[in-house]
N, C-alpha and C positions, 0 to 999 in steps of 0.2 A: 398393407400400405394404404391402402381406403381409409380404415378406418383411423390410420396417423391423417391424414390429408385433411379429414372431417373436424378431427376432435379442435385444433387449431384455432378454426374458423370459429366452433361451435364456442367455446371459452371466450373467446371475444365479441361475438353475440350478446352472451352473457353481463359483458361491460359495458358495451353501448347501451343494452336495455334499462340498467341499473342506472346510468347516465342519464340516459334522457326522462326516465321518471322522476331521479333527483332536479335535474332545470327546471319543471314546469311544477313542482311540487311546492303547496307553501305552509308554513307554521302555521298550526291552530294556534289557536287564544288558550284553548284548553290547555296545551303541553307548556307555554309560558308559565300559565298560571299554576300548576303541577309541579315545578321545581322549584315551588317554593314549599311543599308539603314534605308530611313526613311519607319514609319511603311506603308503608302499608295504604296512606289515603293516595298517592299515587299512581300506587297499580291498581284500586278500583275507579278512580278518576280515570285512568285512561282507559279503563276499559268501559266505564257505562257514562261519565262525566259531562266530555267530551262531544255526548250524543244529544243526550238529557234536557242539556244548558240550551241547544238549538230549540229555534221554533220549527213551524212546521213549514215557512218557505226558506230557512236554513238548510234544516234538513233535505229537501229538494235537491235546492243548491251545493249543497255537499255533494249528495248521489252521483248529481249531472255532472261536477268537475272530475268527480275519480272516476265516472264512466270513461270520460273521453280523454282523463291521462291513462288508463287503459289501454283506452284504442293506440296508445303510441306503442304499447310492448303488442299490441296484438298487429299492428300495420310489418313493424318488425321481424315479427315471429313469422306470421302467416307468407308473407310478401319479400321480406329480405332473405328470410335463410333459403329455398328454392331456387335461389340466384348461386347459392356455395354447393352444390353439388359438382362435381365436377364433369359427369356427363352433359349438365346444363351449360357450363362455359367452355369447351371445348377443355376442360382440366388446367386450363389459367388460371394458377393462385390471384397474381392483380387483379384480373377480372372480377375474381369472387369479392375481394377486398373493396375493388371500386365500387362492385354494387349493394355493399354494406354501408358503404361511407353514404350513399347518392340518399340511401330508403334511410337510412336515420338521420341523416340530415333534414330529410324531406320532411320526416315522420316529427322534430322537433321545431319545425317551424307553425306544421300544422298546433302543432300543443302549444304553442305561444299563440296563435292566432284563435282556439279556441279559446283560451284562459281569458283574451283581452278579450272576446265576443261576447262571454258571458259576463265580465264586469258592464261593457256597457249595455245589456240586456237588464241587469240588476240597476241601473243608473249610478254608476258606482268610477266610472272612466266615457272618453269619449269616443266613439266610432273608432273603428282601429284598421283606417283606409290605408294606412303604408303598408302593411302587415297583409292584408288583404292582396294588394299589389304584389307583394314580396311571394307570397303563396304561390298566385298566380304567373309569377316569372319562375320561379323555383320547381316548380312543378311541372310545368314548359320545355324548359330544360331539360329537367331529368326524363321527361316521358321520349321527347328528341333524341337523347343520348343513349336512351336503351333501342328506339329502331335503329338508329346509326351500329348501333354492338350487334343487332339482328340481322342488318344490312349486310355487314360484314363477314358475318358466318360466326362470330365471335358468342353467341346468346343462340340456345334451343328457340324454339317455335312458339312454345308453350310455357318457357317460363319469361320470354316478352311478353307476351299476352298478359299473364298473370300480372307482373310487375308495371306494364303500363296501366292495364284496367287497375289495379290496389291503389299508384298513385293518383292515379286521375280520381278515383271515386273518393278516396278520402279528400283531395283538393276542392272538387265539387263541393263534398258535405260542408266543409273549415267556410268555404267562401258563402254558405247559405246560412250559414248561421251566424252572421254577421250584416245579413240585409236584412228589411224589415217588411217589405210589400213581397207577396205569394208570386205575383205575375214577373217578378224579378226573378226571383227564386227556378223558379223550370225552367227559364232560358238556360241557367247554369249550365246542367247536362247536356243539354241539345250542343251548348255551343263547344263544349270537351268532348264531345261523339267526332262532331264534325270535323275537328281540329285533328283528332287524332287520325281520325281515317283518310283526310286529307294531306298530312303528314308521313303513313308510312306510302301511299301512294307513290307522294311525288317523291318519296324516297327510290323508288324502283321496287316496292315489294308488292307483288302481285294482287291484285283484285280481291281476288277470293279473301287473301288473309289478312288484308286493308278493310274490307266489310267484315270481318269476326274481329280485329281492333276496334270500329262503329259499335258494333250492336254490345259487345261486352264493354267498353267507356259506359255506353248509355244506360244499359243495366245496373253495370254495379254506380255509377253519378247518381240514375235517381234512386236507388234503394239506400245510400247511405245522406243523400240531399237528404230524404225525408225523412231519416231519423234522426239525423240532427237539427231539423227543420222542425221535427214535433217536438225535441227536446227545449229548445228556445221556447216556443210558444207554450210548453206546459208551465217552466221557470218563470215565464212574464205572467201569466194566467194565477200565479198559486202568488207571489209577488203583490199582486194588484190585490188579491183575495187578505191578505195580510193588511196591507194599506185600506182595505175598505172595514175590517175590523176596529184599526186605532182609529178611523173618522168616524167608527158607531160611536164610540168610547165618548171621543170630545165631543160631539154633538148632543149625545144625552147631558154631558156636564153643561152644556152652550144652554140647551133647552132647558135645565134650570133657573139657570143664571137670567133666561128671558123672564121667565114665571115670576122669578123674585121679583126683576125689576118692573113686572109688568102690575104685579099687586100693589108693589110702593107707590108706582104712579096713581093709579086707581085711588089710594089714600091720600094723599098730599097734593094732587091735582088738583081737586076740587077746594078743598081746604086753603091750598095758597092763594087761590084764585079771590077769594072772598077774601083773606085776610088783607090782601092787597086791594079790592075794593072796599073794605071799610076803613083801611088805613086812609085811604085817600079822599075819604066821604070824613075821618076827623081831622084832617089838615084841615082843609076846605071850613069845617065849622069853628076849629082853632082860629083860624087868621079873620072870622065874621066875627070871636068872640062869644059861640054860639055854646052853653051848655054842654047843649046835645054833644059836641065831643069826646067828653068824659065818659060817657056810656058809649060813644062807639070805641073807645080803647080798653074799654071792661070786657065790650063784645069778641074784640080782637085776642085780648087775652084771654077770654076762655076756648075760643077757637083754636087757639097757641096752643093750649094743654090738653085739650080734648083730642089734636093731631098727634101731638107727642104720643097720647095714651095709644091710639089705634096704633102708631109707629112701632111701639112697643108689642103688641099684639103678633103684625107682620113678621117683624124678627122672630120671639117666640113661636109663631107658629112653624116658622121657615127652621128653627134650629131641633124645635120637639120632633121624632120620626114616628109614624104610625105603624106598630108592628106588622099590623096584615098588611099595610099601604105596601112598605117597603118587600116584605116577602111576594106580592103579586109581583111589583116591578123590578125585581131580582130575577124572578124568573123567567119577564117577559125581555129581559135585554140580555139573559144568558142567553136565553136561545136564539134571541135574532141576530147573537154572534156566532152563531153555529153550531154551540154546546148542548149537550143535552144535560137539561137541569132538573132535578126531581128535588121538589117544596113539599118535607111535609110537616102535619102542625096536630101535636096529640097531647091537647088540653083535657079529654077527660070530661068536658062540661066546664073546666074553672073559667075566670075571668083574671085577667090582669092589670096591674095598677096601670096607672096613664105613664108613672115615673118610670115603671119597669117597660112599659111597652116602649116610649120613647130611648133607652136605652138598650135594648136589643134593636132596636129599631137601626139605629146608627152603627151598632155592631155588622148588621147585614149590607147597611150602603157601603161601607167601608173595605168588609169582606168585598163583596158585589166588585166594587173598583179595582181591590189586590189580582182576580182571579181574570180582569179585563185586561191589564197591565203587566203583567209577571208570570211567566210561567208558558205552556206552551195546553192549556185545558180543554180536554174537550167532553169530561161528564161533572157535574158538581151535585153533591148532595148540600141542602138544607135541614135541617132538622131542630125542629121547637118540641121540647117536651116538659109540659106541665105534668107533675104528680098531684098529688092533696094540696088542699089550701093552706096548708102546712108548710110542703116540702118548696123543695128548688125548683126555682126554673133557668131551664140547659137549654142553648142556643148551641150547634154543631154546625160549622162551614167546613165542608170537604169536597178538595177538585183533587185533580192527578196532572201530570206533567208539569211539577213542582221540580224549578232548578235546584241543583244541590249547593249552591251559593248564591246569595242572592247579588244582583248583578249591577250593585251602586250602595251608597252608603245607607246605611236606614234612616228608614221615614219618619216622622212625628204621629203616623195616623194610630199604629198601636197605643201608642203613650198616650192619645189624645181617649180612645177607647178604656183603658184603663182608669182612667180619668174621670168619665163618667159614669163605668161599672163601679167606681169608687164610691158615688153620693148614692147608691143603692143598695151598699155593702157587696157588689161582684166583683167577681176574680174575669184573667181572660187568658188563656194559655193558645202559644200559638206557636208554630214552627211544620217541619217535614217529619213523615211517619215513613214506614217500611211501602216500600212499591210505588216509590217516584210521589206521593201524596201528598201535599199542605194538609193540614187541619186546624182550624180553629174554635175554642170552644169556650162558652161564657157561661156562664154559672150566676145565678141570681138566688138567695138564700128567698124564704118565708116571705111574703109581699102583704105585708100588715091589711088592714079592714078595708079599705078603701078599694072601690071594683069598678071594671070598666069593659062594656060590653065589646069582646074582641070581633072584628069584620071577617070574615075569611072566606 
């Protein structure tokens, strides 16, 4: 007869738990994106796809959400079923029922109250003050309503205790991880010890077992305060570490863009400055009727063309890439994004043309940019290999934590690569290898007589 009395309860455990994991639970992008494939890329999309596609404060953020919709079947399991015993409610089936309804009720407010915590940790939604309040009445309540059942005679000793300290310490935690300052944070518990042991108190429950409501509140508030207090501050932490990545990214592009403009000036500064005083030095002899005019607009004009010329230079110089230039500075912005990037360069003794060098040159800035932007990488090889003065020269770009789709429509930068492996007779092959990998690889055929001492 026990074990009819149990199985009931235990089946319907079962449905609330499934319940409230489905409320707080949300579609990936990845299983969208899966029904539209065929059913075999499907089932490895979802089993490694899904994972892959995330970066690494993604990833985090995945972790932390299904940790703490977790904690909704474990507040349940742990904390509701202890109440369905029937030596614990005096054998009151409503009892057992009530305090299943009270701990998953509880257990899904907290999971809504976490899920909006960590959107506005993410900046992604606003503070989620009602919710917090909600918590904080809802959990009030329910810890009330279980000394009131204890009061009664209606609840054991020990599975109040239980059921107050679970709520209160998951309630603590939901409410800490929604506040932003530390010294806010420890009041939490203090003030759910105090509450509760003041509570069964002036309930009529003795001393003794109003201080073990105190001291287990306070226990279990700040051991779960602080781990979901460390869980926020890792999410913010790994968040900001993401964001201070993509500002390496634009800033190295920023810091060119200064350089460019900062040589153009340097050229045409000087130059306009004069053309504009000698323009003004042949008015002035124009309107006196003066010769001298004519030669200062001969001067003017060759000024004119002599800028144009150095203008031309700027650009050229700014569009030509320096193969060792760009392989030092490839390596120096892969790693001060936290990559570990190994350059290496096995010419052999040869030399390469200016053309060919400029054009791998732009193959690595380009790679350099893909592997800053896309993908979640954190080792890249380089690799320049000259054979004879004969043979090819192989440019190799290879990272890992290459998506298996790429995650916007494609870019012009290959086709632009292409483009210029084209006026050197090169090839550029490029996509994903086996074990999550990019690779890109440029090929340069025989680089005729012409040599140029490589830097490295």
């Amino acid at each position: 007869m026990a074990k009819g009395h149990l199985a009931a309860p235990a089946a319907v455990t079962l449905v609330w738990i499934m319940a409230a994991v489905t409320a707080v639970r949300r579609p990936s992008a990845g299983h969208l994106a899966a029904s539209t494939r065929d059913p075999g890329e499907r089932t490895v999309s979802k089993l490694t796809g899904w994972w892959k596609r995330r970066s690494s404060a993604g990833k985090v953020e995945l972790y932390t959400r299904w940790s703490f919709h977790f904690f909704i079947a474990m507040e349940i399991v742990g904390f509701g079923l202890p109440g369905l015993v029937p030596a614990a409610n005096g054998g009151s089936l409503a009892v057992s029922f009530a305090l299943l309804l009270v701990v998953t009720v509880h257990s899904l407010v907290i999971g809504c109250l976490t899920s909006r915590a960590l959107d506005w940790i993410v900046g992604s939604r606003e503070r989620p003050v009602r919710l917090v309040a909600a918590v904080v009445v809802v959990t009030a309540v329910s810890c009330l309503a279980l000394l009131v059942l204890r009061r009664t005679g209606h609840l054991d000793e020990s599975v109040s205790i239980t059921l107050v300290c679970g709520l209160a310490g998951f309630g603590c935690g939901a409410v800490v991880l929604a506040l932003e300052k530390v010294r806010h944070m420890r009041y939490v518990p203090l003030a759910a010890a105090g509450a509760a042991g003041a509570a069964a108190y002036a309930l009529g429950i003795g001393a003794g077992e109003s201080l073990g409501y105190l001291i287990g509140v306070l226990l279990t508030g700040m051991f779960l305060a602080i781990a979901y207090g460390f869980s926020g501050w890792l999410l913010t932490t790994v968040h900001e570490l993401d964001r201070t990545r993509e500002l390496q990214a634009q800033l190295a592009v920023a810091e060119e863009r200064l350089r460019f403009g900062r040589d153009l000036h340097d050229v045409m500064g000087r130059n306009l400055a004069v053309i504009a005083l000698k323009s003004e030095l042949a008015v002035q002899l124009a309107r006196r009727e003066r010769p001298e005019a004519v030669d200062q607009m001969i001067e003017v004009q060759r000024i004119a063309r002599e800028s144009q010329r150095e203008v031309r230079d700027v650009v050229r110089g700014y569009r030509e890439a320096d193969l060792a230039v760009e392989l030092e500075g490839a390596r120096g912005v892969l790693s001060a994004a936290g990559m570990d990037c190994r350059v290496e360069f096995e010419a052999a003794g040869r030399t390469l043309s200016a053309e060919v060098q400029s054009a791998l040159g732009w193959v690595v800035r380009e790679a350099t940019t893909n592997v800053l932007r896309h993908g979640d990488a954190r080792n890249c090889l380089i690799r320049v290999t000259a054979g004879e003065p004969s043979g090819a020269v192989t440019l190799l770009v290879e990272n890992d934590g290459a998506p298996d789709a790429p995650a916007g429509p494609p870019g012009s930068g290959l086709a632009g690569l292409r483009e210029r492996l084209a006026a050197v007779d090169g090839t550029l092959l490029a996509g994903p290898v086996e074990g999550g990998r990019f690779r890109l690889r440029a090929e340069v055929p025989g680089d005729g007589p012409r040599r140029v001492e490589v830097r490295a």
